[in-house]
N, C-alpha and C positions, 0 to 999 in steps of 0.2 A: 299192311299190304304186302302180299308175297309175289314173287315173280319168278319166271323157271330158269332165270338168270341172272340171283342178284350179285354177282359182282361187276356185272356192267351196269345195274340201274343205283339212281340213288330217289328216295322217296322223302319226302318232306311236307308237312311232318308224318314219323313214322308211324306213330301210334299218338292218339287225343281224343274228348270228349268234345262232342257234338248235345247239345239243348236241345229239345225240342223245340223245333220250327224255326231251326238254325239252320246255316248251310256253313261251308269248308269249302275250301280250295286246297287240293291236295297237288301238288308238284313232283310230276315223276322226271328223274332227269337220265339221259343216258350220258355216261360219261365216254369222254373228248377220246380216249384210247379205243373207243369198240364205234368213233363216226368215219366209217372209212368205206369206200364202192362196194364192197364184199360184202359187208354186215350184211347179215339178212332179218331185221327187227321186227317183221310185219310176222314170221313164227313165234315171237315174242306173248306170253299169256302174263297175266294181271291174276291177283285172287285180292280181294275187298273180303276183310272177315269183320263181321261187326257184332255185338249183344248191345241188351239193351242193361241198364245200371237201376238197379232201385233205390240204390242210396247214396248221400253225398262223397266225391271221392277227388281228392285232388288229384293235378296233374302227375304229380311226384310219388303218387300209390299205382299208377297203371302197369307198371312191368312186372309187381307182384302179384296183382290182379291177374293178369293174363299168365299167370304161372299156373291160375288157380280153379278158374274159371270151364266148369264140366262143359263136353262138347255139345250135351244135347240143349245148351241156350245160345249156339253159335249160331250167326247166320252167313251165308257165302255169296258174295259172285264175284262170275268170273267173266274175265274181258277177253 
């Protein structure tokens, strides 16, 4: 998950595998320094980027995976 301001969000988890006909609970958190009258967070944009995996891959392989992984099996939304 990317955001157009991530030093104020924190996301949990950042990156994981989803099964099919699984669901997640992903946690975005704004931190405690940027909750103030001012903050303006509702300009705040989200990006979901996901692929689909055709082979077995532990958790402990996905940061090299996504080093690796060509753009045209990406898919995107955005919030």
């Amino acid at each position: 998950i990317k955001t157009t301001s991530p030093d104020k969000f924190r996301v949990k988890p950042g990156c994981s595998i989803l099964h099919p006909g699984a669901s997640a609970t992903i946690s975005v958190y704004l931190l405690k320094a940027y909750c103030t009258p001012t903050s303006d967070i509702n300009k705040e944009k989200f990006l979901i980027i996901w692929t689909l995996i055709g082979h077995d891959l532990k958790q402990a392989q996905l940061v090299e995976f996504w080093k690796t992984v060509p753009n045209s099996v990406l898919y995107e939304h955005r919030y």
